[in-house]
N, C-alpha and C positions, 0 to 999 in steps of 0.2 A: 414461154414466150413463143410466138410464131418464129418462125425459122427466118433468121437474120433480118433486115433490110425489107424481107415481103411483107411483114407485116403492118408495114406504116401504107404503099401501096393498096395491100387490101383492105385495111379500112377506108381509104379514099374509093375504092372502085365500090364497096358496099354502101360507103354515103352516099355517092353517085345515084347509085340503083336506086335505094330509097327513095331518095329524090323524083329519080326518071319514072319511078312507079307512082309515087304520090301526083306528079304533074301528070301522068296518061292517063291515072284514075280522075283525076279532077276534070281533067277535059272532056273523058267520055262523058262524066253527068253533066259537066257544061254543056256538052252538045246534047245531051238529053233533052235538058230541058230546055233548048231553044227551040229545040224540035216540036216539046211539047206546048211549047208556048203558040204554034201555030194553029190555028183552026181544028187539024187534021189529030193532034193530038192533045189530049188534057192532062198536064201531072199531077197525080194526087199522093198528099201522104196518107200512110196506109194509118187507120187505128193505134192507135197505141199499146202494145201488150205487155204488162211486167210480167210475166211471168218469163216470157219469151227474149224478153230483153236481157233480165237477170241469168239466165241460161247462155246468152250468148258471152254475156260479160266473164261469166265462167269459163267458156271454154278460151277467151283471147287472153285471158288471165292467167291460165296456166301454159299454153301455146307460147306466148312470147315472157313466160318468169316473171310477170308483172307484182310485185306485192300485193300490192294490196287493191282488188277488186273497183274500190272507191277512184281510184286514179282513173277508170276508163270510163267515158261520158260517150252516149250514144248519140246521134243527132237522129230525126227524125226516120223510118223506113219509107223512102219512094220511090215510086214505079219512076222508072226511066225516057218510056215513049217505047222502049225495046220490048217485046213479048216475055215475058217471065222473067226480065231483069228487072233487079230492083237494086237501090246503091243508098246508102247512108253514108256519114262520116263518123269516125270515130277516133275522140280526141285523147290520147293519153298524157295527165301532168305526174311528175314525179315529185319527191319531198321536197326536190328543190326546188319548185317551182318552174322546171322546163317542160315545154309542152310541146308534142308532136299530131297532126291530124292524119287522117290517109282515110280516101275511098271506100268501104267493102261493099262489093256486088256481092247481090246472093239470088238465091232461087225465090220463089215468092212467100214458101213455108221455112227459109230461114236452117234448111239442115244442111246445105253448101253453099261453100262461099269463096271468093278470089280477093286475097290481097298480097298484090304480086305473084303471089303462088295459090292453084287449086286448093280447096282446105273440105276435107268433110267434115261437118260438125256433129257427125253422130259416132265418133272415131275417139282414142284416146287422145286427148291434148295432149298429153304428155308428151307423145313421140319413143316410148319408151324404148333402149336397145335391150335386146336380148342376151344377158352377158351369160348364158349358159354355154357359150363358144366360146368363152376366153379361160383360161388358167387362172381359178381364186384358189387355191388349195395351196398351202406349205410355202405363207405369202406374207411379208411384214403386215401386222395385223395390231391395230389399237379396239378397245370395246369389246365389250362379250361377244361372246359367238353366236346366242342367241338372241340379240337385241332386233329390233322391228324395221332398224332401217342400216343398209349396208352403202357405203359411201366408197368405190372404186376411184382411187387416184390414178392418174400417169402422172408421174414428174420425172423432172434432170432437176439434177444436183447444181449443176451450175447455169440455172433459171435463175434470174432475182426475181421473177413473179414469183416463182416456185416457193424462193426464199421468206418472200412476205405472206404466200399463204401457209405456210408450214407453220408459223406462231398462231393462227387462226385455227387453224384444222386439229391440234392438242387443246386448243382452248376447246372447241365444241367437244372434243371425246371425253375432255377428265371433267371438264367445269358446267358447261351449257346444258350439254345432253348427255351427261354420263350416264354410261348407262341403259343408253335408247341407242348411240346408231354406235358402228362397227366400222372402223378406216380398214382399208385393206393397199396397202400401197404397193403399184406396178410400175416399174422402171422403163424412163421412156427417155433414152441421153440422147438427143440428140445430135444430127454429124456437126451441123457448126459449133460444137461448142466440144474441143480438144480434150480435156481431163475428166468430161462426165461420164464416161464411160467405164473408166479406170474407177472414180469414187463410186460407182454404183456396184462394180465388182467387190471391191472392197468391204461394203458396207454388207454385202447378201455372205460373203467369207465371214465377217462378225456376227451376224446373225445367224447362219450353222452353227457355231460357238456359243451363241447366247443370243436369244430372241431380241432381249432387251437391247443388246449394244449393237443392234439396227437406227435405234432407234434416237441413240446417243451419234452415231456416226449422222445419220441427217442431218442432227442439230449444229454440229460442230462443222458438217461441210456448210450448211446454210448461214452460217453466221460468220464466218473465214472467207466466203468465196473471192472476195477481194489480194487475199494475199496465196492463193493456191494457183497455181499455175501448172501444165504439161510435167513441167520438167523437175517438181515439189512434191508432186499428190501421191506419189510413192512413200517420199519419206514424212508426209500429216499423215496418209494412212498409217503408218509403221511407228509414230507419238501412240495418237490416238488408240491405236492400238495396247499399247503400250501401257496408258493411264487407266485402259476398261482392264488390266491382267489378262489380257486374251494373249494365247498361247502364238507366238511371233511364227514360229515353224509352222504349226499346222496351218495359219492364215498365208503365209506365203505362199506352201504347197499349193493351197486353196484357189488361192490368185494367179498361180501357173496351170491348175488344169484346166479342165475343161466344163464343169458342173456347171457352176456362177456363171459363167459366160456363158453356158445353155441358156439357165434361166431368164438372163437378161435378155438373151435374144428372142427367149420365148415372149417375154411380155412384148419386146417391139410388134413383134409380128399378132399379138394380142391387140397393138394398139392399133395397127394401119386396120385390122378385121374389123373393130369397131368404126372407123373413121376420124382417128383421133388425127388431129392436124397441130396440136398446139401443145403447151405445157403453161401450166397445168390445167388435164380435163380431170373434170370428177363426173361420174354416174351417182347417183341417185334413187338408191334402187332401181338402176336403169334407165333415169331421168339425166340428158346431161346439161352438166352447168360446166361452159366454158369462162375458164379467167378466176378472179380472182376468190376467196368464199368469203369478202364481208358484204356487208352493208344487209338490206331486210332481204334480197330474191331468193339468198341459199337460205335463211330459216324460212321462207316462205315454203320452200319446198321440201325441205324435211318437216318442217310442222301440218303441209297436209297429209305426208305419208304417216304422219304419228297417229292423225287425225283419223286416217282410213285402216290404221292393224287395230286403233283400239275399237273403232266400230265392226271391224270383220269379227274384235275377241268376241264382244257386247252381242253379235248376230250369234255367234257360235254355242253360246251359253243355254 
């Protein structure tokens, strides 16, 4: 979850913007075409191109996590009256039948564009980050090691997003996609939230112990977090503990030195390198998906990365 209280704000300031961008797009082509409406100018829409259209739909498709390609409708491409701009609309509906419009200016061949922000379209949609600067090695880890697609978490323990994506996230590694991606889970407690810091030391003390009773310990924070408190999360670590046979002494030690709270600190400062603002972010094979991982946009995006190792194998052969 975004950090206390700002996150209800910033989604309001991000609806805002939307908004204030969808209205200054719409007015520029307004005044376009008033403009063009006079003598001095003629607006014309340009030809029709599938090929060029389908290309574009691609790249808004994967740019903004869209599922499924079919949801975004193009409107016409026309010249504006402006020298080398050209503006269409582009309507995106989703399964539930909400529908949003907005603006995009583009160049006249259609390989940069502005919605709200500069966008090259001959660039990866993706956005990909480069997680070759962060710490994956000797890391809670679900899925093979060699699977096609690696899915980097940040969570806090005492996130309730955190907590409703955590039954999602074992569904995809044992059931959906066994198999295919790799969870690699990096610890991101956040300050306003009192005991997730403590559970997170705790859990990385069990997993020195035993890979597995990482793994048990998330489940058991995320399904309790209502009755854990500051001033408790000593003695549910020290149960829990207790119920997995993990050794009470060696985990205490554990939890008094200084290892586990390295590591912890390492993934935070993993997560501010990446830009992580929230909990829970997952990467994507360097693809990030903020919030939660149901509904179609997360299989959307692991099933083109599925889509693109088995064509790399297929080219390699």
């Amino acid at each position: 979850m975004l950090m206390n209280h700002r996150k209800t704000s910033l989604v309001i300031r991000i609806a805002w913007l939307v908004g204030l961008i969808a209205l200054a797009c719409g007015a520029m082509l307004d005044a376009a075409r008033a403009e063009a409406a006079s003598p001095v100018a003629a607006i014309e829409a340009v030809p029709n191109d599938a090929v060029r259209d389908q290309a574009v739909k691609v790249f808004l498709q994967k740019k903004f996590r869209i599922p499924a390609v079919e949801e975004i409708k193009l409107g016409p491409l026309e010249r504006t009256g402006i020298k080398d701009l050209y503006g269409r609309t582009v309507t995106v509906t989703n399964d539930k039948g909400q529908t949003a419009s907005v603006v995009m200016f583009t160049n006249p061949d259609e390989t940069k564009a502005i919605i709200g922000q500069f966008m090259d379209l001959n660039s990866d949609p993706w956005g990909r980050t480069d997680l070759r600067m962060i710490h994956l090695e000797d890391r809670p880890t679900l899925g093979p090691a060699d699977a096609p697609v690696t899915i980097v978490e940040f969570a806090d323990f005492e996130c309730p997003f955190c907590a409703h994506a955590f039954g999602e996230i074992e569904t995809l590694a044992n059931t959906t996609y066994k198999g295919k991606i790799k969870i690699i889970f990096k610890n991101y407690p956040l300050n306003v939230h009192p005991w997730a810091r403590t559970a997170a030391i705790g859990a990385e003390c069990a997993r020195l112990q035993n890979p597995e009773a990482f793994w048990d310990f998330a489940r058991y924070y995320y399904a309790n977090q209502g009755s854990i408190t500051p001033q408790n999360v000593q003695q549910k670590i020290d149960a829990e503990a207790a119920k997995l046979s993990l050794d009470d002494t060696v985990l205490k030690a554990c939890m008094a030195g200084t290892q586990a709270a390295q590591r912890i600190a390492q993934d935070q400062a993993d997560a501010n390198a990446v830009k992580v603002s929230s909990t829970p972010t997952f990467f994507i094979n360097g693809i990030a998906v903020v919030g939660l991982p149901e509904g179609k946009t997360f299989n959307f995006v692991i099933d083109s990365e599925l889509a693109s190792a088995a064509q790399k194998a297929a080219s390699a052969k």
